[in-house]
C-alpha positions, 0 to 999 in steps of 0.5 A, spaced: 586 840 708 582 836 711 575 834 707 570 832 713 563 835 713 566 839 720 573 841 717 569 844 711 564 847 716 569 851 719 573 853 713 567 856 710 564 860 717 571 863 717 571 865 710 564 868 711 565 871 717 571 875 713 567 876 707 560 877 709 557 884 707 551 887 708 551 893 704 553 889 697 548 888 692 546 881 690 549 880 684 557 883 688 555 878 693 554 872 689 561 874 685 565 874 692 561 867 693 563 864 685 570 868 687 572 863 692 570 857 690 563 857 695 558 857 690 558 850 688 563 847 693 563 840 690 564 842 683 572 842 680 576 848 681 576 849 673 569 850 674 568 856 680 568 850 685 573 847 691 573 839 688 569 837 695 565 832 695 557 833 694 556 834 701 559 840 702 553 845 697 549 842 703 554 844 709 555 851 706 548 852 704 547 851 711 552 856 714 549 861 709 542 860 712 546 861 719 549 867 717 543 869 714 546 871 707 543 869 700 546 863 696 545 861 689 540 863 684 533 860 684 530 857 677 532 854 670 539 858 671 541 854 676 537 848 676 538 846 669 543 850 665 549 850 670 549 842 671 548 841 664 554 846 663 558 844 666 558 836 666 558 837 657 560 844 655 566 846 652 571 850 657 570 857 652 562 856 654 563 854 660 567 860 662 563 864 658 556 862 661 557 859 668 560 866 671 553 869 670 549 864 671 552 863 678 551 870 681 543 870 676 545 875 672 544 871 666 537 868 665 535 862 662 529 858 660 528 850 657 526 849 648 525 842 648 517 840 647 514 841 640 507 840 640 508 835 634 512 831 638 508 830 645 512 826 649 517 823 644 522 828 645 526 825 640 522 826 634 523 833 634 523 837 628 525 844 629 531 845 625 538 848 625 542 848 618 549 851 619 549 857 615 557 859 615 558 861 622 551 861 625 546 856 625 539 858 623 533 854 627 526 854 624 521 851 629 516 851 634 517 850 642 512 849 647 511 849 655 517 853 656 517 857 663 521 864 663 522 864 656 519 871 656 525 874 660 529 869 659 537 871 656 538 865 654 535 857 651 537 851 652 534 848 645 534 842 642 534 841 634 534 837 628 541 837 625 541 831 621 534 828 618 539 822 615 539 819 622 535 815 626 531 820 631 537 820 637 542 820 633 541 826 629 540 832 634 544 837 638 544 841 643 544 849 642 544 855 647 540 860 643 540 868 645 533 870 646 533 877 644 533 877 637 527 878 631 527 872 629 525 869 636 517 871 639 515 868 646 507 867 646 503 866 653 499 860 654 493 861 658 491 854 662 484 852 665 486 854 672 486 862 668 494 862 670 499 863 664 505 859 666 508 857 661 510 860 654 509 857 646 516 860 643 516 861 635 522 861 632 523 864 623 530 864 622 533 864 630 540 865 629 545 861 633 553 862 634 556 856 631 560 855 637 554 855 642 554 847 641 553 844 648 556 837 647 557 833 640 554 835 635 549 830 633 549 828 641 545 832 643 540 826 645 545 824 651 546 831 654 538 832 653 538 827 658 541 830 664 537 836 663 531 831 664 534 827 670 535 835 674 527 838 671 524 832 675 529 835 681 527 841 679 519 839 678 518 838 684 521 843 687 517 847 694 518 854 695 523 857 700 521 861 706 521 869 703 520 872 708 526 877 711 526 881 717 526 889 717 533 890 718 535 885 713 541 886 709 541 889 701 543 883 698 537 879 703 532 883 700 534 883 693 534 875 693 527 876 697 524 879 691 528 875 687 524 869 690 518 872 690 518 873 682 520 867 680 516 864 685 510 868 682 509 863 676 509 858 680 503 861 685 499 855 682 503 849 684 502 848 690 494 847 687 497 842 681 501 838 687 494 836 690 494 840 697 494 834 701 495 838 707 488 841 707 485 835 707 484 833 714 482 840 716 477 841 710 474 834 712 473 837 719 471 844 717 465 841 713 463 835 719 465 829 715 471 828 719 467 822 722 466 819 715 469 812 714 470 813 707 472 820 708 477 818 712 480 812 709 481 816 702 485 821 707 488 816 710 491 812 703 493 820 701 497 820 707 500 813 705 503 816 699 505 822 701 509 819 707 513 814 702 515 819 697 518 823 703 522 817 703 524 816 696 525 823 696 530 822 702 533 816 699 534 821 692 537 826 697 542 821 700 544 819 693 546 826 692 550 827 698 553 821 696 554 824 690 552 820 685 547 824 679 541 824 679 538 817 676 531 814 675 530 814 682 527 822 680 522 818 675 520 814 682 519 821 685 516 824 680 510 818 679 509 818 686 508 826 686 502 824 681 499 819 684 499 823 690 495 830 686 490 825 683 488 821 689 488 828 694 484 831 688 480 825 689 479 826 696 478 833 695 473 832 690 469 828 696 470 831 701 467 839 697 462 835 693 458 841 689 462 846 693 468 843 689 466 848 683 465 854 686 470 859 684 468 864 689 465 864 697 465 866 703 469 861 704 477 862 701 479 854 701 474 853 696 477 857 691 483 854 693 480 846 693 476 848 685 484 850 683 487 844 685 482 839 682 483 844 675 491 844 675 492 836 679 493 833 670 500 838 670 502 833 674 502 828 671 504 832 664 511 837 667 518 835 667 515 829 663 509 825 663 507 819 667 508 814 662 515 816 659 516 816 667 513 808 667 518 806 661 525 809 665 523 805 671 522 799 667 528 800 663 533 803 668 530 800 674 526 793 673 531 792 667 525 790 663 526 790 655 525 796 651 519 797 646 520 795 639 521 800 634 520 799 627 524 805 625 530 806 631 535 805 626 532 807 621 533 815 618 527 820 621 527 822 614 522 816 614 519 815 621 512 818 620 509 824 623 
């Protein structure tokens, strides 16, 4: 078969004209997807894929949306374990996890952050002692969205003190369902409570749902990075489905808006850049030089991380992994919160601090100056985003540190 973007256009319309049906459930659906290699189209046959090039996921979201069927999951699932799966997991856990996680029956959550680590990641110290066929974890995880519903974790733990920091660390999938595993709401300063702090007394973990080499959990971590800043930075899709939609429609609908009810507050994290203008106009400051060139340098910074974006898009179509080019995008969306929340902050004054009014974008300009510091913490902080650009991009040398060679058993912490 021919590989153009037309031919594999055609072959997909075809394919969904023929398998297309309105009265499926979601989860049948996206089985039929998964079934005939659509669901991810550029990844190899072994792995529920056609072996296409990275642009055919584009085409072929592109003939979902035309035929106005649901495609893949939305969230962690999707965005962060399925890459991560299937570029280093075992074939048993690849057929095991990947079906499922395709079609959103299986729900997953990320176990990364430690509060005694911040944001050297590597010096973790939940453990994971093998215990004849299971591996029993002791720790504490934090920052974890969808672990309250979550099936499974992605967890990376401590299996070798005796190592130095990256080397003695591996990468588990942990079933969250089980007693030694409590999930525990954060409430943030904005009154949402995204995000989950997960405690884990003698969690037990199948010997064989090791992602990866043991001990190497350091390099698969990283590509669940590289995606999260993908993923950190992702906009809510459009929810909204005519009367007459098919089943299928209305359970990704409600699946969506679900999933993108713990985010409600993202768009205030991001800044709200895009009421600037009309805020400015709304209190009769459109007219104030410093106004408008605060405004102005926002919509600067706004306009240079599309293009970043749009470079980073290319790079996938073209398909390459993702790089440190995320880190680029995900500082310049930092940039772009705390100058639109300093903008915001002029334009309201006073009115900034009032939760409720007569007017309803004051509560919104309130949350976005409480909620723009996340920013620059969620999917890896502002400085850890600096080092990869310096390092991976400028190709400056890595900060010393005394204790890179030396076992974690004798780094301080």
């Amino acid at each position: 078969m021919s590989t153009t973007p037309d031919a594999v256009r055609a072959e997909f319309a075809s394919w969904l004209d023929d398998r297309w049906d309105r009265s499926l459930s979601l989860i049948e659906w996206r089985r039929r997807l998964v079934g005939g290699g659509w669901a991810v189209p550029s990844w190899p046959e072994s792995l529920y894929g056609r072996g296409l090039p990275t642009w055919a996921d584009i085409v072929v979201r592109e003939e979902l949306h035309r035929a106005g069927a649901p495609g893949t999951p939305i969230g962690p699932g999707m965005q962060l374990a399925a890459p991560t799966l299937a570029r280093h997991a075992t074939a048993e856990l690849q057929e095991r996890f990947l079906p499922p996680t395709l079609t959103g029956e299986m729900l997953w959550c990320q176990l990364f952050s430690e509060p005694g680590a911040g944001s050297d990641l590597a010096g973790l110290s939940t453990t994971a002692e093998l215990d004849g066929d299971e591996w029993i974890v002791n720790g504490q995880k934090v920052w974890n969205t969808s672990a309250h519903h979550a099936h499974y974790g992605l967890l990376l733990v401590r299996t070798d003190w005796d190592q130095p920091k990256h080397a003695g660390l591996s990468y588990l999938l942990l079933p969250m369902g089980q007693p030694g595993v409590e999930v525990r709401p954060l409430r943030q300063m904005n009154g949402h409570a995204s995000f989950n702090e997960v405690f884990l007394t003698e969690a037990r973990v199948p010997r064989g749902h090791v992602v990866g080499t043991l001990g190497e959990g350091w390099s698969v971590a990283k590509t669940t990075l590289a995606h999260e800043r993908t993923f950190a930075t992702m906009r809510r899709r459009s929810s909204r489905v005519p009367a007459s939609s098919a089943r299928a429609v209305l359970e990704a609908a409600a699946e969506a808006e679900e999933h993108f009810g713990t985010y409600a507050w993202y768009p205030q994290r991001a800044g709200r850049s895009d009421l600037l203008i009309e805020r400015a106009q709304t209190l009769g400051l459109a007219g104030d030089p410093v106004i408008r060139q605060e405004i102005a340098k926002v919509y600067s910074l706004v306009r240079a991380g599309e293009w970043t974006m749009m470079r980073a898009a290319a790079a996938r179509r073209a398909g390459r992994p993702p790089g440190p080019e995320g880190s680029v995008g995900k500082l310049a969306a930092s940039r772009v919160a705390h100058r639109s929340a300093a903008a915001h902050g002029l334009i309201a004054g006073a009115r900034g601090l009032l939760k409720r009014s007569e007017d309803p974008l004051d509560a919104v300009v309130a949350e976005v100056l409480v909620s723009t510091p996340a920013q620059s913490i969620a999917g890896g902080t502002d400085e850890i985003q600096r080092n990869i650009i310096a390092e991976r991009i400028l190709g400056l040398p890595r900060q010393p540190d005394p204790y890179a060679d030396r076992s974690f058993r004798e780094v301080p912490h």
